[in-house]
C-alpha positions in Angstrom: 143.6 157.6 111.1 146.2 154.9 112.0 146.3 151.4 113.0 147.7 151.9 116.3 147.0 149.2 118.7 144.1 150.5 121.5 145.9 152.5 124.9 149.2 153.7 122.3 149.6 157.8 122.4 150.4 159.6 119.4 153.5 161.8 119.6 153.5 165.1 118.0 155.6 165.4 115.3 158.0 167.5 118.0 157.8 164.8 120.2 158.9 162.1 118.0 161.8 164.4 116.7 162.7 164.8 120.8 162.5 161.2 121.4 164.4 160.3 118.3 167.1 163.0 118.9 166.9 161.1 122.6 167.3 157.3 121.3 170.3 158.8 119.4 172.2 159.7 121.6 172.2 157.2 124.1 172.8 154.7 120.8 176.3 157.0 120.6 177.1 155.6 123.5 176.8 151.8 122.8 179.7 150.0 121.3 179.5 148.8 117.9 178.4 145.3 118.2 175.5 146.6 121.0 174.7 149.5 118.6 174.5 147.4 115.4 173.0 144.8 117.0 169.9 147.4 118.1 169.5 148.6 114.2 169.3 145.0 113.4 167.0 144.0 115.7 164.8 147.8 114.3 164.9 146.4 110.8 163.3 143.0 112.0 160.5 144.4 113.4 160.1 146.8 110.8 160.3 144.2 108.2 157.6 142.2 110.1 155.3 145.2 110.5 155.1 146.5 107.2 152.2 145.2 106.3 150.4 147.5 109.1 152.9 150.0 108.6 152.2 150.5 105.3 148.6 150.2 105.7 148.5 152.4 108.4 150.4 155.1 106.1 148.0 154.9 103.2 145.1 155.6 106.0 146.9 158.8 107.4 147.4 159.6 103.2 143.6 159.2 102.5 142.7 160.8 105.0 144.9 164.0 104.4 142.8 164.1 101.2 142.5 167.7 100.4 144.5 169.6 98.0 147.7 171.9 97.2 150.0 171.5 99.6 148.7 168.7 101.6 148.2 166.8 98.8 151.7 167.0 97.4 153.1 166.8 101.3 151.5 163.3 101.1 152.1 162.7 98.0 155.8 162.7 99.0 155.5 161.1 101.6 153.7 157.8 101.0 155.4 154.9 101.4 155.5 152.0 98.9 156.6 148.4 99.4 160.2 147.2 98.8 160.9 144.2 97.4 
């Protein structure tokens, strides 16, 4: 379960690969002021939301529960604060 603010759609994992592969190319295209000035502006918000990012990844981890290979899956894949 994630924190995901009411009326937002989760994307498959497939779709956020094809909207990723997407975003990437069109960031080709910018020059490099545009395009570093797009990852900066990516890091803010992440920065600001990690709070809810984070919480919203130990949910999704929780709730994976289970063990074997789920477990391990999540276990890799938790994320942790950085200081």
């Amino acid at each position: 379960m994630s924190n995901a603010p009411a009326g937002v759609v989760r994307l498959s994992v497939r779709e956020q690969a094809r909207a990723a592969r997407a975003a990437a190319r069109k960031l080709a295209l910018l020059s490099n002021d545009a395009r570093n000035s797009v990852l900066l502006d990516v890091s803010k918000r992440t920065e600001q939301n990690a709070a809810r990012i984070l919480a919203a990844n130990g949910e999704d981890c929780k709730a994976a529960g289970g063990t074997g290979s789920k477990r391990g899956n999540c276990r890799r894949l938790r994320l942790r604060g950085c200081a």
